[in-house]
OpenMM code with the backbone's topology and positions (N, CA, C; nanometers):
from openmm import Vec3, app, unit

residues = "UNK UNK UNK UNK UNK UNK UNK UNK UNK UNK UNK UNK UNK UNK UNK UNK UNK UNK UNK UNK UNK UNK UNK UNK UNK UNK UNK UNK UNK UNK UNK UNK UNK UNK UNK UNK UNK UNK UNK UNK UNK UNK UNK UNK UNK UNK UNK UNK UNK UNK UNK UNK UNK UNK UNK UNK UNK UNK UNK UNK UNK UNK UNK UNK UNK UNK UNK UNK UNK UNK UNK UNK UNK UNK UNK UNK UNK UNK UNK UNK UNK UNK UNK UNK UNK UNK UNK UNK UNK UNK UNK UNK UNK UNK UNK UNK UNK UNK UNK UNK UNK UNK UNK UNK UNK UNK UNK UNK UNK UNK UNK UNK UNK UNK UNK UNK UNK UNK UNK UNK UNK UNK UNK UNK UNK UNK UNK UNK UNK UNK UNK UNK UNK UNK UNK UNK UNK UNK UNK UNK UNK UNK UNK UNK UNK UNK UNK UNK UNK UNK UNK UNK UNK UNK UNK UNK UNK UNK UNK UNK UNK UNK UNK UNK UNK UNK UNK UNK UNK UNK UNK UNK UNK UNK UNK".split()
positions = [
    Vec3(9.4399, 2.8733, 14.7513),
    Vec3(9.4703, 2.9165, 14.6183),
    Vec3(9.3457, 2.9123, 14.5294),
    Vec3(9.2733, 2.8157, 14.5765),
    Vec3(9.1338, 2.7676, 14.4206),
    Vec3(9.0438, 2.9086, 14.4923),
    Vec3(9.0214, 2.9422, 14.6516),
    Vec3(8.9622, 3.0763, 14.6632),
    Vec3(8.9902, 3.1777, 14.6204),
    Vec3(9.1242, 3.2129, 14.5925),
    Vec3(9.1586, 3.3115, 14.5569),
    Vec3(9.1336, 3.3113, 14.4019),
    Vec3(9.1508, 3.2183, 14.3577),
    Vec3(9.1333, 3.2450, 14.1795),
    Vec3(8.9782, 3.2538, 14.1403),
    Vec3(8.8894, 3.2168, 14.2283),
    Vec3(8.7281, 3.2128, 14.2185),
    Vec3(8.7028, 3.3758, 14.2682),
    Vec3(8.7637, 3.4353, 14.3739),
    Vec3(8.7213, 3.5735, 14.4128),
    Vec3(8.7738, 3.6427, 14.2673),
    Vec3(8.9083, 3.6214, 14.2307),
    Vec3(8.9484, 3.7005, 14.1156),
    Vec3(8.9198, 3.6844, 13.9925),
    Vec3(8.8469, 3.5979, 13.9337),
    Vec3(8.7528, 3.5429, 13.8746),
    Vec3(8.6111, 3.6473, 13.8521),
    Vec3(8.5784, 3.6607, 13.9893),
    Vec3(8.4643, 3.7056, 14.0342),
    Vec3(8.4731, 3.8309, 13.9829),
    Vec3(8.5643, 3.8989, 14.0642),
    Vec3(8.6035, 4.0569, 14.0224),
    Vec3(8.5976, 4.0724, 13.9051),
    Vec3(8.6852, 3.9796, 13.7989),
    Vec3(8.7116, 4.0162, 13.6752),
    Vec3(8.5722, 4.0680, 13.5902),
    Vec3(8.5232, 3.8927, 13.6246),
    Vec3(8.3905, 3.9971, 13.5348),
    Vec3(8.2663, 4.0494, 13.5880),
    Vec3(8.2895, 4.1341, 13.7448),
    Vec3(8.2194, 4.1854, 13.7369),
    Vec3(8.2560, 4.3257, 13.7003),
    Vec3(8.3581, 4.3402, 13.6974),
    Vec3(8.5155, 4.4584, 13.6318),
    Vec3(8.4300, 4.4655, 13.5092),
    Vec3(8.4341, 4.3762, 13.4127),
    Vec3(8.3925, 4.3407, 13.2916),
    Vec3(8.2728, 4.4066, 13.2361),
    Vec3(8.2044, 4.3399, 13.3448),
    Vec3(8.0466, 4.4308, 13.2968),
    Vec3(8.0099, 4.5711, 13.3327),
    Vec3(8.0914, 4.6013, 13.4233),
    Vec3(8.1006, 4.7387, 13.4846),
    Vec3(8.1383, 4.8239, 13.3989),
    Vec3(8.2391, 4.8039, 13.3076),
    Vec3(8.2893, 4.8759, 13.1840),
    Vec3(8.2131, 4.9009, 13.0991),
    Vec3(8.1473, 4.7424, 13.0335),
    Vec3(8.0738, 4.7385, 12.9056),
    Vec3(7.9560, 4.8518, 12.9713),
    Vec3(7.8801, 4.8224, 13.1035),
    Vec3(7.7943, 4.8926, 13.1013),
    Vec3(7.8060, 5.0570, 13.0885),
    Vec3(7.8951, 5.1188, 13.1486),
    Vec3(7.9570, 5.2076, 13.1112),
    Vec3(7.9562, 5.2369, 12.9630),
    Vec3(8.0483, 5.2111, 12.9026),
    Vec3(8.0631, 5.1861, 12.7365),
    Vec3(7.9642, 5.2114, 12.6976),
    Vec3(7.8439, 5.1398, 12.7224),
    Vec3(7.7233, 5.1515, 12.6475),
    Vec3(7.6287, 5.2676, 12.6212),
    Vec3(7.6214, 5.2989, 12.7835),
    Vec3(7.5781, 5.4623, 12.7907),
    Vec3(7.6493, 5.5818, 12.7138),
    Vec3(7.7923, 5.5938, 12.6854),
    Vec3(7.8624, 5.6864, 12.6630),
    Vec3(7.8488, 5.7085, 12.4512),
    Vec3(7.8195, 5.6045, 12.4604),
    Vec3(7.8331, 5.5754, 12.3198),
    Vec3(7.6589, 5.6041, 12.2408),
    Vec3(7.5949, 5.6837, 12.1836),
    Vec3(7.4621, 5.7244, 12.1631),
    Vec3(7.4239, 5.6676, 12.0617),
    Vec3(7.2849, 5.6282, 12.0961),
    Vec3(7.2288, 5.4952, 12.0252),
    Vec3(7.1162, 5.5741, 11.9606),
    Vec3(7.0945, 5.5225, 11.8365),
    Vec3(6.9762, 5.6156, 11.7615),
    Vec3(6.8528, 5.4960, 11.7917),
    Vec3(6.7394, 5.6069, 11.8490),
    Vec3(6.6258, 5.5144, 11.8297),
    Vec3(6.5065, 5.5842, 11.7696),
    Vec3(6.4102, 5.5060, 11.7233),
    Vec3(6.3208, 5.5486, 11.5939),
    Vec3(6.2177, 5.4910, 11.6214),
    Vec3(6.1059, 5.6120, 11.6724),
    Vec3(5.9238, 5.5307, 11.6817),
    Vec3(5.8975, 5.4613, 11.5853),
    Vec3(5.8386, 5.3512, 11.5984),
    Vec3(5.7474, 5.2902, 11.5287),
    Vec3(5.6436, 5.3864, 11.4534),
    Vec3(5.6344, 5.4137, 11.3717),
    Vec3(5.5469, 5.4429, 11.3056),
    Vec3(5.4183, 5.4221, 11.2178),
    Vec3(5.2873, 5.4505, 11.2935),
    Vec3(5.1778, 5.4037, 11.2902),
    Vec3(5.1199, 5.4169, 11.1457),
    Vec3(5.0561, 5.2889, 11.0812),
    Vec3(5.0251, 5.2485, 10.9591),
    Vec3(4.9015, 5.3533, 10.9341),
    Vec3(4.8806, 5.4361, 10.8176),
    Vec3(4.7501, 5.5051, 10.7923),
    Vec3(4.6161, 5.3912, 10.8268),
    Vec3(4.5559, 5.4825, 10.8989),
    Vec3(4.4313, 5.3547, 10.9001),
    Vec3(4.3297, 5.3928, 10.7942),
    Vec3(4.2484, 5.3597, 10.6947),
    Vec3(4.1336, 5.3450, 10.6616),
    Vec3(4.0282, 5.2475, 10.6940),
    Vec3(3.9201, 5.3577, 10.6783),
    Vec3(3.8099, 5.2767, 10.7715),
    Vec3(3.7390, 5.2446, 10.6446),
    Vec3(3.6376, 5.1433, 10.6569),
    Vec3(3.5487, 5.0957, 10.5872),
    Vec3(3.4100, 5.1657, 10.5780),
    Vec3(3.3406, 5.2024, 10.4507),
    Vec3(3.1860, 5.3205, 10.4441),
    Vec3(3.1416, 5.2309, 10.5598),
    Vec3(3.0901, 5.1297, 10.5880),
    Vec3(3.0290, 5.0920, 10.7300),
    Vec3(3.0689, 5.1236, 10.8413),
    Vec3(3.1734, 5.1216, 10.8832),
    Vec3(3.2516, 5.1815, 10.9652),
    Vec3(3.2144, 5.3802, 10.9991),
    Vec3(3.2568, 5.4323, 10.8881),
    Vec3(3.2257, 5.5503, 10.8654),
    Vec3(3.1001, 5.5942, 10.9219),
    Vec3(3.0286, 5.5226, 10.8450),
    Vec3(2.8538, 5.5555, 10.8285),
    Vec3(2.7922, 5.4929, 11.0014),
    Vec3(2.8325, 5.4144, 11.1087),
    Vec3(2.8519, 5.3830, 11.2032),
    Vec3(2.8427, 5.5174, 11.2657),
    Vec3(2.9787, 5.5560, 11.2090),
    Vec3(3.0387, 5.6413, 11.3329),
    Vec3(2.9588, 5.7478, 11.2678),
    Vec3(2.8951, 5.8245, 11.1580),
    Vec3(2.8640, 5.9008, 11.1696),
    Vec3(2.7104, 5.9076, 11.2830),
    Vec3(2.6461, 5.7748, 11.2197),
    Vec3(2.5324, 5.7652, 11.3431),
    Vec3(2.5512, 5.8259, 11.4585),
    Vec3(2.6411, 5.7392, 11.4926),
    Vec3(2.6506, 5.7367, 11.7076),
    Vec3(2.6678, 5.8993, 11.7041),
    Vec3(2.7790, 5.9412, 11.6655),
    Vec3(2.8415, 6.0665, 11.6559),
    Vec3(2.6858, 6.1860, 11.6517),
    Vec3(2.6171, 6.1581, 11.5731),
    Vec3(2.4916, 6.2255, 11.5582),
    Vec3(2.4217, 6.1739, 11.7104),
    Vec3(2.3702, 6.1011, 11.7391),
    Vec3(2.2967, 6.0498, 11.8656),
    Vec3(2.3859, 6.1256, 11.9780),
    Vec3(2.4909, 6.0383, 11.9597),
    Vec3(2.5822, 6.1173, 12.0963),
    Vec3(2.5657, 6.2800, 12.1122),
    Vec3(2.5698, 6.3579, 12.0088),
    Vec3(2.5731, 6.4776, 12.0108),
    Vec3(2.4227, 6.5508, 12.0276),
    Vec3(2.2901, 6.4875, 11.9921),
    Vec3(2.1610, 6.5325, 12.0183),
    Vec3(2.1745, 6.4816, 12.1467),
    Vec3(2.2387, 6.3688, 12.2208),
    Vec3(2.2563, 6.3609, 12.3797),
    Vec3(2.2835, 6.4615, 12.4526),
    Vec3(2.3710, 6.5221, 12.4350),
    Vec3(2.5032, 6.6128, 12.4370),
    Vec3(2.3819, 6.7628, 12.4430),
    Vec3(2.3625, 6.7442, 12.3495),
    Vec3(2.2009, 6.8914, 12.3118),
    Vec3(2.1741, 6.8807, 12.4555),
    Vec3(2.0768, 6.7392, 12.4709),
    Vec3(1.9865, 6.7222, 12.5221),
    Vec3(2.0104, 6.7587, 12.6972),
    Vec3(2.1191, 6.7546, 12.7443),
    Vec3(2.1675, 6.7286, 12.8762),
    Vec3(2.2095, 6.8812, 12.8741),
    Vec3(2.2691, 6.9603, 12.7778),
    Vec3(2.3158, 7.0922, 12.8175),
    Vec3(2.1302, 7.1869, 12.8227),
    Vec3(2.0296, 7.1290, 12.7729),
    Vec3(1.9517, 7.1814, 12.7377),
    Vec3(1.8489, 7.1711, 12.8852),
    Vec3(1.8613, 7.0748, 12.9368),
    Vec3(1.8337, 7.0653, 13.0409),
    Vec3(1.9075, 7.0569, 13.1298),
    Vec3(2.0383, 7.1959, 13.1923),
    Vec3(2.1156, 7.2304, 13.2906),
    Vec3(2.1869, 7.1261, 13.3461),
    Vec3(2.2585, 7.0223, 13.2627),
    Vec3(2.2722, 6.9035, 13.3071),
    Vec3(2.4655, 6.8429, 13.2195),
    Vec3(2.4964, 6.9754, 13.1981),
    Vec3(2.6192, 6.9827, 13.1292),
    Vec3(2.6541, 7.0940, 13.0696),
    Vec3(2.7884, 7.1387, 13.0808),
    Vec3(2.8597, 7.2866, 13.0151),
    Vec3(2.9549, 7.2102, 12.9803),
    Vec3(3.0300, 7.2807, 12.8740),
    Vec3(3.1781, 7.2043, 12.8275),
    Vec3(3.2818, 7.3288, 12.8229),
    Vec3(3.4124, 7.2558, 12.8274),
    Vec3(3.5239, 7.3815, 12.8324),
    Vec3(3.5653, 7.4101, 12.6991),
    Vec3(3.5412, 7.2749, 12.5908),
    Vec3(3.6001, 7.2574, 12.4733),
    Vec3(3.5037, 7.2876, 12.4144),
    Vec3(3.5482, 7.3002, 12.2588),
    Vec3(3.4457, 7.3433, 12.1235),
    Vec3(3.4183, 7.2286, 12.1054),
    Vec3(3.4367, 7.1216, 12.1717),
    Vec3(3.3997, 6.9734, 12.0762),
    Vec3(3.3176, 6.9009, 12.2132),
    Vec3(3.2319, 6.7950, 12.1392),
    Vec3(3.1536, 6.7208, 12.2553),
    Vec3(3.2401, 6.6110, 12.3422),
    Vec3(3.2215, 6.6498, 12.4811),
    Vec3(3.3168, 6.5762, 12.5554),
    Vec3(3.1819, 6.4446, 12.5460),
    Vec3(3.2397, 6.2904, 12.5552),
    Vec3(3.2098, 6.1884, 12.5567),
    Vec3(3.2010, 6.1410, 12.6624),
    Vec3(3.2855, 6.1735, 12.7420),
    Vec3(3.2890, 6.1218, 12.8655),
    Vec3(3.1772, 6.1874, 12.9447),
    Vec3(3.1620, 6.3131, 12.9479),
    Vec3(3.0177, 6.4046, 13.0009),
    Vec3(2.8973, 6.3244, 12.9303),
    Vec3(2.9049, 6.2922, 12.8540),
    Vec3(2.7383, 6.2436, 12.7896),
    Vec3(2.7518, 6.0943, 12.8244),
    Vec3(2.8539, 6.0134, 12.8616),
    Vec3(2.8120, 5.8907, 12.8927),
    Vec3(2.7676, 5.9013, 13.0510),
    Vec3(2.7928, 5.9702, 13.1264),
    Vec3(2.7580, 5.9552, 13.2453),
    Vec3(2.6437, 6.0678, 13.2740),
    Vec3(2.6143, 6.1194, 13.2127),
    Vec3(2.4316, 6.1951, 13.1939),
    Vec3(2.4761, 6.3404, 13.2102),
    Vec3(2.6155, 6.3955, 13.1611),
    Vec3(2.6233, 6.5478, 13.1894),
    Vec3(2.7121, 6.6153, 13.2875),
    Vec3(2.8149, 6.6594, 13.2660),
    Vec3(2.9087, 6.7547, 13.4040),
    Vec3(2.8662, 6.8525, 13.3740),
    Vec3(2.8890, 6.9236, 13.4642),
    Vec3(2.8905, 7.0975, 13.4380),
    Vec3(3.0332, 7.1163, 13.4949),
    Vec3(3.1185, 7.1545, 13.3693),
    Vec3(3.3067, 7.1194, 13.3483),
    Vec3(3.3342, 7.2541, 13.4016),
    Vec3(3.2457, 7.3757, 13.3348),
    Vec3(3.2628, 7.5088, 13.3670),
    Vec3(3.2242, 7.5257, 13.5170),
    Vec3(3.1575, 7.4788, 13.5914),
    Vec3(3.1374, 7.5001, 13.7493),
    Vec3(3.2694, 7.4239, 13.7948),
    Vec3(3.2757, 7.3173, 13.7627),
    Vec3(3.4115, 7.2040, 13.8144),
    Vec3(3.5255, 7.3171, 13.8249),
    Vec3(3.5539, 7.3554, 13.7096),
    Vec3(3.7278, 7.4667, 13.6852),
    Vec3(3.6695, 7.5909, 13.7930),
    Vec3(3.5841, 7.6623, 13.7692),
    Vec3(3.5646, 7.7605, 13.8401),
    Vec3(3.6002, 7.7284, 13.9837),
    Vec3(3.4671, 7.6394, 14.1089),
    Vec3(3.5303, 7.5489, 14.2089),
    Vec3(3.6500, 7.5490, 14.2449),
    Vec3(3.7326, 7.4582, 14.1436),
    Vec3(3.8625, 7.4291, 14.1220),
    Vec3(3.8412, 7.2635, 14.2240),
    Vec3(3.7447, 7.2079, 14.1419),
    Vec3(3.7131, 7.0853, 14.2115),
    Vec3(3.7831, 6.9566, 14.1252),
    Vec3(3.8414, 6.9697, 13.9857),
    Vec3(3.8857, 6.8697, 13.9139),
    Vec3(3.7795, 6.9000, 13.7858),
    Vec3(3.8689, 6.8453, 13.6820),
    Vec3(3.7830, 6.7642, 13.5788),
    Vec3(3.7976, 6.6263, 13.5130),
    Vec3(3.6770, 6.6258, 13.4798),
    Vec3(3.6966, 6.4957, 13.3974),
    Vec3(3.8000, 6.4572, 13.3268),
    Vec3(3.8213, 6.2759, 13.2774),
    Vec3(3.9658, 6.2797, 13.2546),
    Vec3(3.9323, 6.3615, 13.0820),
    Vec3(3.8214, 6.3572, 13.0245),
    Vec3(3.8532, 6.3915, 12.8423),
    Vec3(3.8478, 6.5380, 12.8808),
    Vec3(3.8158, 6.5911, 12.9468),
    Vec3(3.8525, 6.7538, 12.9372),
    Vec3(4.0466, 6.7626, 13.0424),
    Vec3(4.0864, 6.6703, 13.0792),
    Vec3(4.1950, 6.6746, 13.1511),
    Vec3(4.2958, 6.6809, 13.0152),
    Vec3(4.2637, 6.5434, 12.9486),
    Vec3(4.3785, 6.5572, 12.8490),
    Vec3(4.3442, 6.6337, 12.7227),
    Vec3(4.2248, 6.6912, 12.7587),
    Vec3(4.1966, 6.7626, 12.6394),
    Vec3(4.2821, 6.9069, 12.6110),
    Vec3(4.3537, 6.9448, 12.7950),
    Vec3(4.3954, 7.0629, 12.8437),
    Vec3(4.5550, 7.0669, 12.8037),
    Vec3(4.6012, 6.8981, 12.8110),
    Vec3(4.7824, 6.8699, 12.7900),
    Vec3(4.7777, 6.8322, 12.6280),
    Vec3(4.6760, 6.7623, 12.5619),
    Vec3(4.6787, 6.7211, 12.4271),
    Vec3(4.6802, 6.8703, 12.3486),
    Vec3(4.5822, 6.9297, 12.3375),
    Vec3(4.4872, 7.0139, 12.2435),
    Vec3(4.5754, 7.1913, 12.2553),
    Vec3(4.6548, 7.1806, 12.3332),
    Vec3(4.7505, 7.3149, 12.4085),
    Vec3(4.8533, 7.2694, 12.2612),
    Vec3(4.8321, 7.4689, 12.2100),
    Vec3(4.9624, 7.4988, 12.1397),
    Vec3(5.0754, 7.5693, 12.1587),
    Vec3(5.1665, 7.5816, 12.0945),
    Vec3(5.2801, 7.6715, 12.1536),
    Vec3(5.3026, 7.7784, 12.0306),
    Vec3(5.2837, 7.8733, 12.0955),
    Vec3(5.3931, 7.9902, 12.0093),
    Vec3(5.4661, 8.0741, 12.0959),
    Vec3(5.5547, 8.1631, 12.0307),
    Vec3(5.6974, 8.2112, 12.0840),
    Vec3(5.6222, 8.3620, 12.0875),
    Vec3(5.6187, 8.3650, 12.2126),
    Vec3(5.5757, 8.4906, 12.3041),
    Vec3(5.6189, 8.6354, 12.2352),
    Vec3(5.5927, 8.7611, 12.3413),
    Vec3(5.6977, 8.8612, 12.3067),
    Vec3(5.8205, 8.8551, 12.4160),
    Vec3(5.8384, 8.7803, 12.4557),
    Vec3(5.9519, 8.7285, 12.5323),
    Vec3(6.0498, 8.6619, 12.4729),
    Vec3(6.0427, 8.5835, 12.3633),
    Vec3(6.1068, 8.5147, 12.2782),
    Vec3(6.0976, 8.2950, 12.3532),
    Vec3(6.0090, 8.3453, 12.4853),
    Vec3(5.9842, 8.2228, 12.5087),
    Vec3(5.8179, 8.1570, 12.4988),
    Vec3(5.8345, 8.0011, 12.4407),
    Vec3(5.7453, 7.9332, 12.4051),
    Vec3(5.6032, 7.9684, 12.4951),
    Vec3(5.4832, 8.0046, 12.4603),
    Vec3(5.3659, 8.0079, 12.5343),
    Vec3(5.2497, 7.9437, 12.5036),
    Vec3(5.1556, 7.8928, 12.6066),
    Vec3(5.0749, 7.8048, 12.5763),
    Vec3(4.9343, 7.8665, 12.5199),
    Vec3(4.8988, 7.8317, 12.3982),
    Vec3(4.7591, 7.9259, 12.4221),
    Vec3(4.6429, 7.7639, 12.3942),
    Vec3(4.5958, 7.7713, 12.3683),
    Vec3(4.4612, 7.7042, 12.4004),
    Vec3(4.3632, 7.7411, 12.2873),
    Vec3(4.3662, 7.6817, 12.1708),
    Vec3(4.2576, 7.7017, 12.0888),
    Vec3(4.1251, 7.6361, 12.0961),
    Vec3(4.1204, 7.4912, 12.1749),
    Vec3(3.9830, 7.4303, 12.1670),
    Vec3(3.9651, 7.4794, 12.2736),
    Vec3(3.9335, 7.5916, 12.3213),
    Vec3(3.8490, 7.5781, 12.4132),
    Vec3(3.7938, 7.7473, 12.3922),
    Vec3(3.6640, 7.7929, 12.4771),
    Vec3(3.6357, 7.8971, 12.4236),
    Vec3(3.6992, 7.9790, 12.5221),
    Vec3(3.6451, 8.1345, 12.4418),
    Vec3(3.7174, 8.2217, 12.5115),
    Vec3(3.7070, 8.2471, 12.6705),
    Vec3(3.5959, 8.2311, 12.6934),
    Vec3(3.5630, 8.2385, 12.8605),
    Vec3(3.6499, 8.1559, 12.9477),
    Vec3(3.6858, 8.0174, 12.9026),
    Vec3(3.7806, 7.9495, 12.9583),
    Vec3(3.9291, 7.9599, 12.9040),
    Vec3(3.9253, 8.0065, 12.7688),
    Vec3(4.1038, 7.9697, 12.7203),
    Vec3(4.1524, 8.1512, 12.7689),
    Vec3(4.1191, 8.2194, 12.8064),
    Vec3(4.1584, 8.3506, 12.8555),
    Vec3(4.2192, 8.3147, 13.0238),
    Vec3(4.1666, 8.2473, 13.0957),
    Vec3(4.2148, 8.2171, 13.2145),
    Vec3(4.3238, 8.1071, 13.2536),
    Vec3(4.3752, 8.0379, 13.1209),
    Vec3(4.4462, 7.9330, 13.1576),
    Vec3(4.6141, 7.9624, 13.0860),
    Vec3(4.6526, 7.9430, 13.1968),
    Vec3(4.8060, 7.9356, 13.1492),
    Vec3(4.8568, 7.8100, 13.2483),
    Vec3(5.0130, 7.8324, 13.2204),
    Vec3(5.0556, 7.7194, 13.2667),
    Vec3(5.1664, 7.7378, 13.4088),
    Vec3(5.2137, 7.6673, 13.5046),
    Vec3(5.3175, 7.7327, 13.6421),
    Vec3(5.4806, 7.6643, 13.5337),
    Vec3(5.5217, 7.6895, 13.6502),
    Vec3(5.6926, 7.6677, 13.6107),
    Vec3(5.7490, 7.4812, 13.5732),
    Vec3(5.5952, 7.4512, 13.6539),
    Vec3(5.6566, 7.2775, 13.6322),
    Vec3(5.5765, 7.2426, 13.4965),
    Vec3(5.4700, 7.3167, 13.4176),
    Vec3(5.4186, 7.3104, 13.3107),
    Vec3(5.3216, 7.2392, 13.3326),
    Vec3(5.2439, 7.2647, 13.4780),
    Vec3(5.0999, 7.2045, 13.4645),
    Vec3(5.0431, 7.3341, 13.4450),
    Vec3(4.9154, 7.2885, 13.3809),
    Vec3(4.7942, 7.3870, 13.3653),
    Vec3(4.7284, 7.4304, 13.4320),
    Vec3(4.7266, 7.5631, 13.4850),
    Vec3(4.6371, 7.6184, 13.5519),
    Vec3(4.5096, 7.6999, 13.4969),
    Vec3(4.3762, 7.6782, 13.5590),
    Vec3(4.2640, 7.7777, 13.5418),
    Vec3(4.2603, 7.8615, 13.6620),
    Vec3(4.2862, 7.9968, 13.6124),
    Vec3(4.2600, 8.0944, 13.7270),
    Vec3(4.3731, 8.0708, 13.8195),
    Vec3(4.5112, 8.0447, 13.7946),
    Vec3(4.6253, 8.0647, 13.8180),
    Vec3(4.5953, 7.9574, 13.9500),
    Vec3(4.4670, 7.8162, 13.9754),
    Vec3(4.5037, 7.7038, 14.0135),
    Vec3(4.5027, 7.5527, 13.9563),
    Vec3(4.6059, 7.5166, 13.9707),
    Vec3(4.6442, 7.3491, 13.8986),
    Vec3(4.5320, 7.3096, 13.8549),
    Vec3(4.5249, 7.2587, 13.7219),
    Vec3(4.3606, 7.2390, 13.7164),
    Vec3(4.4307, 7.0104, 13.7501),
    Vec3(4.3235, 6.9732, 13.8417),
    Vec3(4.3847, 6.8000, 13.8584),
    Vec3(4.2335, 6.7358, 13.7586),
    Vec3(4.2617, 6.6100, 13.7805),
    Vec3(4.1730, 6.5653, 13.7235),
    Vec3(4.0421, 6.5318, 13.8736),
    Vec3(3.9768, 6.4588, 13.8395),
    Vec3(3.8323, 6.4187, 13.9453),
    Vec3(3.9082, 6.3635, 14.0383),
    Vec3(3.8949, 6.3498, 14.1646),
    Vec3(3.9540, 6.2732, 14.2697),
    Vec3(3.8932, 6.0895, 14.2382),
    Vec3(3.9491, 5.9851, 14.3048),
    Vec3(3.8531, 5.8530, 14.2578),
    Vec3(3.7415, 5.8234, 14.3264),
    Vec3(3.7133, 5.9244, 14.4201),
    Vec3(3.5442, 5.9287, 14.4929),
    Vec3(3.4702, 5.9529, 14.3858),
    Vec3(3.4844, 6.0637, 14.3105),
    Vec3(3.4220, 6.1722, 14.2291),
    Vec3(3.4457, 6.0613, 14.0980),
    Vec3(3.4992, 6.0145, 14.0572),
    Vec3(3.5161, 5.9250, 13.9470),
    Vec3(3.3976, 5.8357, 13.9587),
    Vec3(3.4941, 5.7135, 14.0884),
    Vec3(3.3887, 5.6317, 14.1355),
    Vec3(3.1991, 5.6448, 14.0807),
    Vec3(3.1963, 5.8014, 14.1459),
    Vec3(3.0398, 5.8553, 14.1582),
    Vec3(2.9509, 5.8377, 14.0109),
    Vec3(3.0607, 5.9253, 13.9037),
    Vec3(2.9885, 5.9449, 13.7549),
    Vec3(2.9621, 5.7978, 13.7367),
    Vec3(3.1044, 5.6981, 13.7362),
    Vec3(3.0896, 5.5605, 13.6608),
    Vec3(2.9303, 5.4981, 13.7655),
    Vec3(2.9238, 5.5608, 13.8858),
    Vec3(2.7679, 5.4463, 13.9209),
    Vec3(2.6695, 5.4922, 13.8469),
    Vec3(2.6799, 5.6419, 13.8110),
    Vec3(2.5678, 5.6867, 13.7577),
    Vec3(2.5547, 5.6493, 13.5973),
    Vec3(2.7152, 5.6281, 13.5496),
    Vec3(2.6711, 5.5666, 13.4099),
    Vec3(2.6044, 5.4305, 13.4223),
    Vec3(2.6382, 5.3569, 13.5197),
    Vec3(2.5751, 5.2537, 13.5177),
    Vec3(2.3951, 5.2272, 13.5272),
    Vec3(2.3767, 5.3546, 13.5955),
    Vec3(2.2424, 5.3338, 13.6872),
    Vec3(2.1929, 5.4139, 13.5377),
    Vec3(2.2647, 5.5383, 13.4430),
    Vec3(2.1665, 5.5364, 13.3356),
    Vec3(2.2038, 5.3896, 13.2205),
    Vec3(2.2588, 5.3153, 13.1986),
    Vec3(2.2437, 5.2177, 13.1382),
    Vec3(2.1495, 5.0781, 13.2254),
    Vec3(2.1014, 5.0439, 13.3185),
    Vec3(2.0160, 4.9962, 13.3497),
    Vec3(1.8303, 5.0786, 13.3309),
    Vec3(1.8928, 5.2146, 13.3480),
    Vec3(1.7352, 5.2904, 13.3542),
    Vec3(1.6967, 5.3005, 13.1844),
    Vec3(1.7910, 5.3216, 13.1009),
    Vec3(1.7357, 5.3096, 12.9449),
    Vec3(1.7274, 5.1933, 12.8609),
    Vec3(1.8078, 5.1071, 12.9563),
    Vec3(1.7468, 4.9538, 12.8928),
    Vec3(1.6326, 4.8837, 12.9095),
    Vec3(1.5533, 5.0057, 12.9858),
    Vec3(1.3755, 4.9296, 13.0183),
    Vec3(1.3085, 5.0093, 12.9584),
    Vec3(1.3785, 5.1190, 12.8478),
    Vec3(1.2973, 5.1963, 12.7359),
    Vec3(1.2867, 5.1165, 12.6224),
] * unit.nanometer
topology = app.Topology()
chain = topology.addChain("A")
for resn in residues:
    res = topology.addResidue(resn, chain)
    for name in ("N", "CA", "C"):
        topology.addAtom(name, app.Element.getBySymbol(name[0]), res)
């Protein structure tokens, strides 16, 4: 008898929670991002960033100027100038990967307007015309260049840039 009232016991509430859990799903719960505080920066701060931002970008000169970087975007990729330069436009062409700031630069920086189809289409304003003319998107809504998946670097190819950022931060710290 004391087994039987412990199995039915048992059942009950797992009966119990089986419901509530149920219940819970069926019933729609409002949820609400957090919403991120305006940041202001401080004139030091500012005046900082305008520096680097200037340096980084005569980098940026300096490496496309000597065949040592192309970009897909209108803006200076960071990630290309810390590791001494991609050439992003040979990478897509290839269809060898890109870097990750031109990767999410491709899912972030992508707008939508409503086609002559009446369905949503991707066009691509940061990037120039030579590259935003070839990129659309497949049915699962990855991005393609030249109608192939554009992926990001494999982690060989990752691996490779980060030794070379390293090997130029040992070689300009003896300037």
């Amino acid at each position: 008898m004391r087994r039987a009232a412990a199995v039915v016991s048992g059942l009950v509430l797992f009966a119990a929670g089986f419901v509530c859990g149920h219940l819970d799903s069926a019933v729609p719960s409002t949820l609400r991002a957090q919403q991120d505080e305006p940041v202001t920066f401080s004139n030091d701060a500012l005046t900082a960033y305008a520096k680097s931002r200037k340096a980084v970008s005569d980098l940026n000169d300096t490496f496309i100027a000597a065949g040592l970087s192309t970009s897909a975007t209108s803006d200076i990729n960071y990630f290309s100038v810390s590791v001494g330069g991609i050439d992003v436009q040979r990478d897509l062409e290839e269809g060898r990967g890109v870097d990750p700031e031109t990767f999410a630069a491709l899912y972030a920086f992508e707008d939508q307007e409503l086609g002559a189809s009446g369905k949503k289409e991707r066009i691509f304003k940061r990037f120039g015309v030579d590259v935003s003319q070839h990129l659309d998107s497949d049915e699962h809504g990855r991005i393609r260049y030249k109608k192939k998946v554009v992926q990001m670097y494999s982690t060989e190819r990752l691996n490779q840039l980060f030794a070379r950022r390293d090997q130029l931060q040992i070689l300009s710290s003896n300037k």
